[in-house]
VEXSE-43497 format. One record per atom (N, C-alpha, C): residue number from 1; residue in one letter; atom name; x negated, y negated, z. Coordinates in steps of 0.02 Angstrom, whole numbers. Example, Ala and Ser with C-alpha at 12.3 -4.5 7.8 and 13.67 -1.06 7.14 Angstrom:
{site 1,A,N,{-660,284,390}} {site 1,A,CA,{-615,225,390}} {site 1,A,C,{-660,165,390}} {site 2,S,N,{-642,112,354}} {site 2,S,CA,{-684,53,357}} {site 2,S,C,{-645,-2,394}} 
***
This chain:
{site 1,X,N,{-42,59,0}} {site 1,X,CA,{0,0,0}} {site 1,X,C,{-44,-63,0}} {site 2,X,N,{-38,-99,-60}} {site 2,X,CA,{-84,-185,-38}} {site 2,X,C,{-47,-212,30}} {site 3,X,N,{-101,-244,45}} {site 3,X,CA,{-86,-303,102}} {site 3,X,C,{-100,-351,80}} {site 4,X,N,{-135,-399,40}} {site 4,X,CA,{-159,-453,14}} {site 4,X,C,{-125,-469,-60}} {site 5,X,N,{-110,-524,-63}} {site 5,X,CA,{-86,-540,-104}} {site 5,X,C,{-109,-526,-180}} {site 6,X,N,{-168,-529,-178}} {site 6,X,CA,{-243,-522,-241}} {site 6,X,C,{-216,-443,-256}} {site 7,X,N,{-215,-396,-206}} {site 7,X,CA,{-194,-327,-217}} {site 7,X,C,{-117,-321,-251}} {site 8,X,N,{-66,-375,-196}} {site 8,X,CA,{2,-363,-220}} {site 8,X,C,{-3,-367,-314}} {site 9,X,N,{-42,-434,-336}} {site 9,X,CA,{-18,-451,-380}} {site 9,X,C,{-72,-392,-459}} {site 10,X,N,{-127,-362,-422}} {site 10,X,CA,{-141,-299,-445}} {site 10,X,C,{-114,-249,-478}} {site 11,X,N,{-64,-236,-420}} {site 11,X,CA,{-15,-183,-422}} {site 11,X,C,{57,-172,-466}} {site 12,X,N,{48,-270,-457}} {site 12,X,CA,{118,-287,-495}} {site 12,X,C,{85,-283,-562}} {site 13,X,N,{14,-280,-571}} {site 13,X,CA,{16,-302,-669}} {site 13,X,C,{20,-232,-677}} {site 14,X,N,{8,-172,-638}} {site 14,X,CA,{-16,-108,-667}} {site 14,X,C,{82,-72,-682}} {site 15,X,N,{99,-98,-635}} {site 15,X,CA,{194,-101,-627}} {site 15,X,C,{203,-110,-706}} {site 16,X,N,{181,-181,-716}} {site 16,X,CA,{218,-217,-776}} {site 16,X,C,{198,-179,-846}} {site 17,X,N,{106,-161,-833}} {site 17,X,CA,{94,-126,-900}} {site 17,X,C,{114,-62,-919}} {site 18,X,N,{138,-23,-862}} {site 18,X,CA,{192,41,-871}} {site 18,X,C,{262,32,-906}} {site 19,X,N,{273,-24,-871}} {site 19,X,CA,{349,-39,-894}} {site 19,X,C,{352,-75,-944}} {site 20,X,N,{305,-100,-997}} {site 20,X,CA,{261,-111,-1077}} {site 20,X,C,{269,-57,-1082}} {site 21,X,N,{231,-24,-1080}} {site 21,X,CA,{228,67,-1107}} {site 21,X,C,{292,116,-1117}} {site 22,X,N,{318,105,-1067}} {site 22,X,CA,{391,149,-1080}} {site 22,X,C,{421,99,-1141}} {site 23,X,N,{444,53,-1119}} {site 23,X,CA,{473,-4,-1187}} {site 23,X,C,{434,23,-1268}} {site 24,X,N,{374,1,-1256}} {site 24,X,CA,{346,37,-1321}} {site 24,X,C,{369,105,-1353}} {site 25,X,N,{384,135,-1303}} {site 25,X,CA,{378,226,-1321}} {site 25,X,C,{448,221,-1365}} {site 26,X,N,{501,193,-1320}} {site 26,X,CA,{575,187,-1350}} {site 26,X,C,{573,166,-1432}} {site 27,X,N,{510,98,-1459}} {site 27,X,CA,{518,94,-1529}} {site 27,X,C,{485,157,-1572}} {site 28,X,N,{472,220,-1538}} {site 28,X,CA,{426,260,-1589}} {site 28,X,C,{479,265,-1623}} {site 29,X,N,{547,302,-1625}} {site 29,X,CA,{590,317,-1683}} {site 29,X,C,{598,262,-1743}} {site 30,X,N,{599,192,-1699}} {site 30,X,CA,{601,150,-1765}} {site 30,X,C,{533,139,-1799}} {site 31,X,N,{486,136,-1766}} {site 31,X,CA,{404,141,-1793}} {site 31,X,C,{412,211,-1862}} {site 32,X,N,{445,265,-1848}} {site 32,X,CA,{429,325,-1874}} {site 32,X,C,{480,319,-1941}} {site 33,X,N,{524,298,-1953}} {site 33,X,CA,{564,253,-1984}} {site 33,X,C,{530,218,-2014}} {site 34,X,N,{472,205,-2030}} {site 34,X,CA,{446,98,-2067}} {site 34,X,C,{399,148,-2110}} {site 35,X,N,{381,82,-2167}} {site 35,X,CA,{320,111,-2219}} {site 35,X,C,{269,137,-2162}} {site 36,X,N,{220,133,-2206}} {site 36,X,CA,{150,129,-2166}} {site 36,X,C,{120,60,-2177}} {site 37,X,N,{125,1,-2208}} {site 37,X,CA,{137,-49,-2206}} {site 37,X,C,{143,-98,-2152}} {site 38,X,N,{222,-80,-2149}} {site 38,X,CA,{252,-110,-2095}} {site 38,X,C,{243,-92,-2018}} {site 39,X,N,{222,-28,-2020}} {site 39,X,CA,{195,-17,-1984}} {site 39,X,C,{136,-41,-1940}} {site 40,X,N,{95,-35,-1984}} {site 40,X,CA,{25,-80,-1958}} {site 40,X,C,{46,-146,-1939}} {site 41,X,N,{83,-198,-1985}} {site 41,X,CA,{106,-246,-1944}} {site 41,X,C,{130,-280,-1881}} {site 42,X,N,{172,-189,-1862}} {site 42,X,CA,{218,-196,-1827}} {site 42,X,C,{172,-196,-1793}} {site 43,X,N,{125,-149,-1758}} {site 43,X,CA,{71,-121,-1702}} {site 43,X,C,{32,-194,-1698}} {site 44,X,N,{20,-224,-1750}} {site 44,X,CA,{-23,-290,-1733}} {site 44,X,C,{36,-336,-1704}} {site 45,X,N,{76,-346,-1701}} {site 45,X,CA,{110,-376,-1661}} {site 45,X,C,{123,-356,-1596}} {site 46,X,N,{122,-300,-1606}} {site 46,X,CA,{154,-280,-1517}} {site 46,X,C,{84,-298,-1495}} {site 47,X,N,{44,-265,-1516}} {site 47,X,CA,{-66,-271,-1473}} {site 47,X,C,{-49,-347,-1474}} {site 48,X,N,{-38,-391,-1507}} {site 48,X,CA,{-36,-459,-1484}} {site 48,X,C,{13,-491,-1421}} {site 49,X,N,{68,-466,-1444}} {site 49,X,CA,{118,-483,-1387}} {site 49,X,C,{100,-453,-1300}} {site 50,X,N,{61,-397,-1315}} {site 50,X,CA,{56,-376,-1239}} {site 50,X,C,{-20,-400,-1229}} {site 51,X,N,{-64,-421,-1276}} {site 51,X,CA,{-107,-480,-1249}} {site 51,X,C,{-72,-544,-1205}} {site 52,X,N,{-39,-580,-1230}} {site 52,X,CA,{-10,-607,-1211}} {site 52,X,C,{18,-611,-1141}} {site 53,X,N,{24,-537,-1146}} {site 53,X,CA,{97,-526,-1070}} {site 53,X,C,{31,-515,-1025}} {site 54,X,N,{-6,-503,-1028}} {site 54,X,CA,{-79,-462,-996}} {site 54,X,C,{-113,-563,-963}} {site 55,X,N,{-85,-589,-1003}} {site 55,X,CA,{-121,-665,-966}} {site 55,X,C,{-45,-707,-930}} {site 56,X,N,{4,-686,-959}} {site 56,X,CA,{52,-717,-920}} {site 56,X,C,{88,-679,-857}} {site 57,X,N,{63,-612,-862}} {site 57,X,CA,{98,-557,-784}} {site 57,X,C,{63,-603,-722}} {site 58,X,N,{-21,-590,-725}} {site 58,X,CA,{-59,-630,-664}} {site 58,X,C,{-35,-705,-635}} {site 59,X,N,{-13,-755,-700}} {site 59,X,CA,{-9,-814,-679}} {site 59,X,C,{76,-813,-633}} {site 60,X,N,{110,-758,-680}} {site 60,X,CA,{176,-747,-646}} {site 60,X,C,{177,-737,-585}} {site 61,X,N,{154,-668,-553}} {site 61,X,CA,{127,-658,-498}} {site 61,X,C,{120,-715,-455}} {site 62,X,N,{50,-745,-455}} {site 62,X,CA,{28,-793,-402}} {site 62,X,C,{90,-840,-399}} {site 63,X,N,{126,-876,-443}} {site 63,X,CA,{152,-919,-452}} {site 63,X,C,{230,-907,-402}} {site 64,X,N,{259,-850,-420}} {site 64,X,CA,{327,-810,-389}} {site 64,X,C,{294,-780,-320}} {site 65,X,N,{260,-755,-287}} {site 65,X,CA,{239,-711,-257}} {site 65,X,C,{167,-725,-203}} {site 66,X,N,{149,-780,-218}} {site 66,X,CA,{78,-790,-192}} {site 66,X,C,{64,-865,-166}} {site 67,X,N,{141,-884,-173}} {site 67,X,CA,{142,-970,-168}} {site 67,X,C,{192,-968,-99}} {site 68,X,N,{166,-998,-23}} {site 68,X,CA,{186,-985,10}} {site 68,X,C,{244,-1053,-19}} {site 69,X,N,{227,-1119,-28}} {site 69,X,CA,{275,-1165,-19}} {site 69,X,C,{317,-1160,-105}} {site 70,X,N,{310,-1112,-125}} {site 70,X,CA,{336,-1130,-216}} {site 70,X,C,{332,-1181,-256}} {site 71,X,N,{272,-1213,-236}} {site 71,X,CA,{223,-1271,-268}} {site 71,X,C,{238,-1250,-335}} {site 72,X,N,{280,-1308,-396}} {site 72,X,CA,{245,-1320,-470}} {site 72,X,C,{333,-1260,-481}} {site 73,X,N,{383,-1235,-430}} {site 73,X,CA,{446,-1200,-463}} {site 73,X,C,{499,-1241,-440}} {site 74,X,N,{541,-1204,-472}} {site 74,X,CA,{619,-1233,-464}} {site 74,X,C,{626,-1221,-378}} {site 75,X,N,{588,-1178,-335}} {site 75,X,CA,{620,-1182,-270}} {site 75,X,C,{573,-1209,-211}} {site 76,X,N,{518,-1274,-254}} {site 76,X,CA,{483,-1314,-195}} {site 76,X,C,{541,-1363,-174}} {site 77,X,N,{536,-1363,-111}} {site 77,X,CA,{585,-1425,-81}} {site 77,X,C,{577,-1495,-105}} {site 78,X,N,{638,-1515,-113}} {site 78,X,CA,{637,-1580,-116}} {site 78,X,C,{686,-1593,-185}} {site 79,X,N,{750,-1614,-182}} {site 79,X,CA,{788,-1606,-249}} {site 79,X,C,{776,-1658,-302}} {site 80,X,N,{708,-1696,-302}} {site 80,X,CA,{669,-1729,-373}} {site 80,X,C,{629,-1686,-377}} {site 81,X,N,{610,-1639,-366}} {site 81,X,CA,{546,-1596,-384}} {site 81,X,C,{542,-1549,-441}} {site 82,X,N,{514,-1532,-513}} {site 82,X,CA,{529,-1508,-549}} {site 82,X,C,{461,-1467,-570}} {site 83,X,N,{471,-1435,-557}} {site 83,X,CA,{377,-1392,-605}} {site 83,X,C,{374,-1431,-669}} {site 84,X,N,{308,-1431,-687}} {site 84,X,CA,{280,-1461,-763}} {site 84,X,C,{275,-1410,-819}} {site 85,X,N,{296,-1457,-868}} {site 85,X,CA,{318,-1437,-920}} {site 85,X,C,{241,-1405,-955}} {site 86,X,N,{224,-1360,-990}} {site 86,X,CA,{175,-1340,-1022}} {site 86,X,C,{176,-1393,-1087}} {site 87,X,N,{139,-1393,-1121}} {site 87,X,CA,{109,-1440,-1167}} {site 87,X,C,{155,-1454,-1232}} {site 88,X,N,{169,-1378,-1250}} {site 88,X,CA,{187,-1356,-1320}} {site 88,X,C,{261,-1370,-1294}} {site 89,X,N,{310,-1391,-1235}} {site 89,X,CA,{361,-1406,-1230}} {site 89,X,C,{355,-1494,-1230}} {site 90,X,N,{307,-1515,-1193}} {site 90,X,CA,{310,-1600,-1191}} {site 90,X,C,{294,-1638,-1259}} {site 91,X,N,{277,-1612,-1306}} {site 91,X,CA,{262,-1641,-1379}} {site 91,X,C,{326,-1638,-1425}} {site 92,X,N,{377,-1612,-1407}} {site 92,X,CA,{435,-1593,-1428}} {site 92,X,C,{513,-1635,-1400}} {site 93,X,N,{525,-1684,-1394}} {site 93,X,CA,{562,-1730,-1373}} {site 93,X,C,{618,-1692,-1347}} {site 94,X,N,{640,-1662,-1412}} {site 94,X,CA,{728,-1623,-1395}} {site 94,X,C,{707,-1579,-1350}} {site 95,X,N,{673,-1543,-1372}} {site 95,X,CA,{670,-1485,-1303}} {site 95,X,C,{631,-1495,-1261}} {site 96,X,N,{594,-1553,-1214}} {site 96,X,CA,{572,-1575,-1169}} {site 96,X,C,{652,-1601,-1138}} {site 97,X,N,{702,-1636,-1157}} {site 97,X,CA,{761,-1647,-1147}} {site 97,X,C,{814,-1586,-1136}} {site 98,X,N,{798,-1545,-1152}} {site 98,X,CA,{852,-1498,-1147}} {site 98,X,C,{815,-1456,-1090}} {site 99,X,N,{773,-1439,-1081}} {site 99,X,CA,{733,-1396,-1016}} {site 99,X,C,{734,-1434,-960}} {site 100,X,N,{726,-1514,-994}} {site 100,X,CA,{719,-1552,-924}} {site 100,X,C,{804,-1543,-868}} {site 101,X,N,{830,-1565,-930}} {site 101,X,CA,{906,-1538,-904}} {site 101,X,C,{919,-1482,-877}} {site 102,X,N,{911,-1413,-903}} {site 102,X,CA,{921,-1357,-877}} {site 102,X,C,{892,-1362,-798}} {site 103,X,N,{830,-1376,-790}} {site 103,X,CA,{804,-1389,-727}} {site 103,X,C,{831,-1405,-709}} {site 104,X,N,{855,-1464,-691}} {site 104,X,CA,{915,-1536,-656}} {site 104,X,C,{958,-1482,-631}} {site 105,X,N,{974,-1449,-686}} {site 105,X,CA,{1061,-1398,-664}} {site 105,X,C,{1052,-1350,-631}} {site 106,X,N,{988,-1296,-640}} {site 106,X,CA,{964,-1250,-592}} {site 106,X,C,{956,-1289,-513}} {site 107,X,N,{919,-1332,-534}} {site 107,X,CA,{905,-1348,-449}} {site 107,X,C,{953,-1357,-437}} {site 108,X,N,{1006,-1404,-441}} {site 108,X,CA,{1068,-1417,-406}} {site 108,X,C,{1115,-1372,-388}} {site 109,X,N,{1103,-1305,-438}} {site 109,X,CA,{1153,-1260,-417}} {site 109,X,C,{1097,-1213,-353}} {site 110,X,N,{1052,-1219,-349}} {site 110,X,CA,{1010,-1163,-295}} {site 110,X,C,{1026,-1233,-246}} {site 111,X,N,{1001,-1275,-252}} {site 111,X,CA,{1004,-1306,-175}} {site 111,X,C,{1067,-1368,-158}} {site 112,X,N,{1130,-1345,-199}} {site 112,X,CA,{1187,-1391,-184}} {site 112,X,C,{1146,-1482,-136}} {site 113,X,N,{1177,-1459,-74}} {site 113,X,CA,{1160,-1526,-43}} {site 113,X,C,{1120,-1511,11}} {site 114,X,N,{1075,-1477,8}} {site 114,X,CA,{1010,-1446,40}} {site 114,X,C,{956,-1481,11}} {site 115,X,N,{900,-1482,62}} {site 115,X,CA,{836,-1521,36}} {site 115,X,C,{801,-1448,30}} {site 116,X,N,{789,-1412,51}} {site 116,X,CA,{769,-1340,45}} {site 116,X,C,{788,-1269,43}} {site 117,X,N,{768,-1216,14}} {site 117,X,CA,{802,-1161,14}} {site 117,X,C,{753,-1112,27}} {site 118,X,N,{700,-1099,56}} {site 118,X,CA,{649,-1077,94}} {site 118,X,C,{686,-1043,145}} {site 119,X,N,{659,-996,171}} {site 119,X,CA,{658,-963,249}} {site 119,X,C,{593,-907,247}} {site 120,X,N,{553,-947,270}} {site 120,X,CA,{486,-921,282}} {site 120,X,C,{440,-903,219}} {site 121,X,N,{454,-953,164}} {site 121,X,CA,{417,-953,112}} {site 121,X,C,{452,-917,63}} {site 122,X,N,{508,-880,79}} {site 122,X,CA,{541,-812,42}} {site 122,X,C,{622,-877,41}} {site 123,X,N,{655,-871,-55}} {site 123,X,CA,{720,-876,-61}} {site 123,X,C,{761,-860,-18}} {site 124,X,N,{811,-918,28}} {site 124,X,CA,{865,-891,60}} {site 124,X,C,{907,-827,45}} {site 125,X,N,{931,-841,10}} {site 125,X,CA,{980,-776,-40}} {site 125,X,C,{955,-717,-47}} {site 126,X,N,{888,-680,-45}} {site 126,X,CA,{867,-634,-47}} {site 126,X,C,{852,-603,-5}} {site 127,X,N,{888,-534,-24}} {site 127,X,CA,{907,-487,23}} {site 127,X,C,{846,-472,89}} {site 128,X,N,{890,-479,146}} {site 128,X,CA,{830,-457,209}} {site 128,X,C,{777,-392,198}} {site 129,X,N,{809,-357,158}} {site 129,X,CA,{783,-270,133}} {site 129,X,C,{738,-294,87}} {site 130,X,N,{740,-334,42}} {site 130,X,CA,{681,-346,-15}} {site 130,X,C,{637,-374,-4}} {site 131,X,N,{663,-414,56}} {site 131,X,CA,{607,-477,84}} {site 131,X,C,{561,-432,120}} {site 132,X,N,{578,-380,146}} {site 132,X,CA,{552,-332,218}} {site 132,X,C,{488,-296,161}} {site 133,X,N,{523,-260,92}} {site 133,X,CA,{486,-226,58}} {site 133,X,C,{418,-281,14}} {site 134,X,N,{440,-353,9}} {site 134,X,CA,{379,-394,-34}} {site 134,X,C,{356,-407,7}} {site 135,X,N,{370,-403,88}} {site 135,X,CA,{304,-443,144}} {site 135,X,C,{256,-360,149}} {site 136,X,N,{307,-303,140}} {site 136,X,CA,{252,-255,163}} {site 136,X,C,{197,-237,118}} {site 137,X,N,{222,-247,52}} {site 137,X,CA,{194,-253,-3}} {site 137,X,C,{124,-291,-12}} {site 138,X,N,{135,-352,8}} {site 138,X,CA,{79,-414,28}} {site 138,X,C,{102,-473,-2}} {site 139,X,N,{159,-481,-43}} {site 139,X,CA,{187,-545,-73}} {site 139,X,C,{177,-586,8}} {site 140,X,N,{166,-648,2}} {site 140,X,CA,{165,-710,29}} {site 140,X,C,{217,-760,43}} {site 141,X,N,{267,-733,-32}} {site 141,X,CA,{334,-786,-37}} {site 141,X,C,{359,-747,-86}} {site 142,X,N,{446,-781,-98}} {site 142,X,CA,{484,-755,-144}} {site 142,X,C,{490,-806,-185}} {site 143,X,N,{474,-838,-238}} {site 143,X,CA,{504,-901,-272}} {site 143,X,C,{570,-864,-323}} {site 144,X,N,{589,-827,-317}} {site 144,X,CA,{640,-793,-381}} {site 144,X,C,{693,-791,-347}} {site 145,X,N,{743,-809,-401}} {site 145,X,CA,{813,-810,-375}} {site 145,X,C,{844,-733,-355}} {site 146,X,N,{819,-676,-377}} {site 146,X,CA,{837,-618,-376}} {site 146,X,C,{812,-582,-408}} {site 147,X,N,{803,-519,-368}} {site 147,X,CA,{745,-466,-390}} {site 147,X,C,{785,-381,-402}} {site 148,X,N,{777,-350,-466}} {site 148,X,CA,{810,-296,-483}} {site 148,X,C,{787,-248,-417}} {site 149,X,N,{828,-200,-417}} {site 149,X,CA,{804,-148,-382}} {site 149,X,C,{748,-122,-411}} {site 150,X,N,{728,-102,-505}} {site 150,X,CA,{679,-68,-522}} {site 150,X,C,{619,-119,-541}} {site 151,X,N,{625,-199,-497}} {site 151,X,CA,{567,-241,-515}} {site 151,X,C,{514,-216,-515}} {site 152,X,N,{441,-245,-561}} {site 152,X,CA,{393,-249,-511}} {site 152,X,C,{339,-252,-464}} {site 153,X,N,{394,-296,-432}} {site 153,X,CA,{368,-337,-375}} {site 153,X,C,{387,-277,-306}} {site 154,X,N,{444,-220,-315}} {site 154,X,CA,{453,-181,-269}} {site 154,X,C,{425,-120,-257}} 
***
């Protein structure tokens, strides 16, 4: 079992690259189905896409899971507080406007007329049982609105 967060979030990428793997396995029938062509394409896309997921699982992690105060998410206190926008969204007017909004509406619906929704670094709303299993785990905090039973983070 990790105790440290560095371990939790270890455990969670080795979680996530299994649960890549099964996902993958499910397209063999349609893979087996395609030219050989399309094929190769296809495989260079997925090897790219789970590059990808392989640099965004870790930052997920720390960010949901490793942040005692949920610094930079929708559930740091304070109802002006908004995480920052990544780059490739702020160069984009309309959809810097439309995310900015979505934010606005998320927060207001998680923290009505509350300045915070914390209880001990972990989302109010989440279940005492999940909270029990991510502290034993080594998570630090919950920043997520809700966590599947087959997350994982469990």
């Amino acid at each position: 079992m990790p105790k440290t967060c560095k371990q939790f979030c270890k455990a969670y990428l080795t979680k996530s690259i299994k649960r890549m793997n099964s996902f993958d396995s499910l397209d063999k029938k349609t893979i087996k189905a395609m030219t050989p062509a399309n094929k190769k394409i296809y495989k260079a896309k997925q090897t790219k896409r789970n590059k990808a997921y392989m640099k965004i699982i870790p930052r997920e992690c720390n960010t949901s899971y490793c942040n005692k105060t949920c610094k930079n998410t929708l559930f740091e206190a304070g109802r002006n507080k908004y995480p920052p926008l990544p780059k490739e969204v702020t160069t984009d007017k309309q959809l810097k406007a439309l995310i900015t909004k979505l934010q606005k509406q998320t927060k207001k619906e998680l923290f009505g007329d509350k300045n915070n929704v914390l209880k001990d670094g972990f989302y109010e709303k989440l279940s005492p049982a999940k909270v029990n299993r991510l502290k034993k785990n080594g998570a630090t905090s919950g920043c997520v609105q809700m966590l599947a039973d087959d997350s994982p983070a469990l």
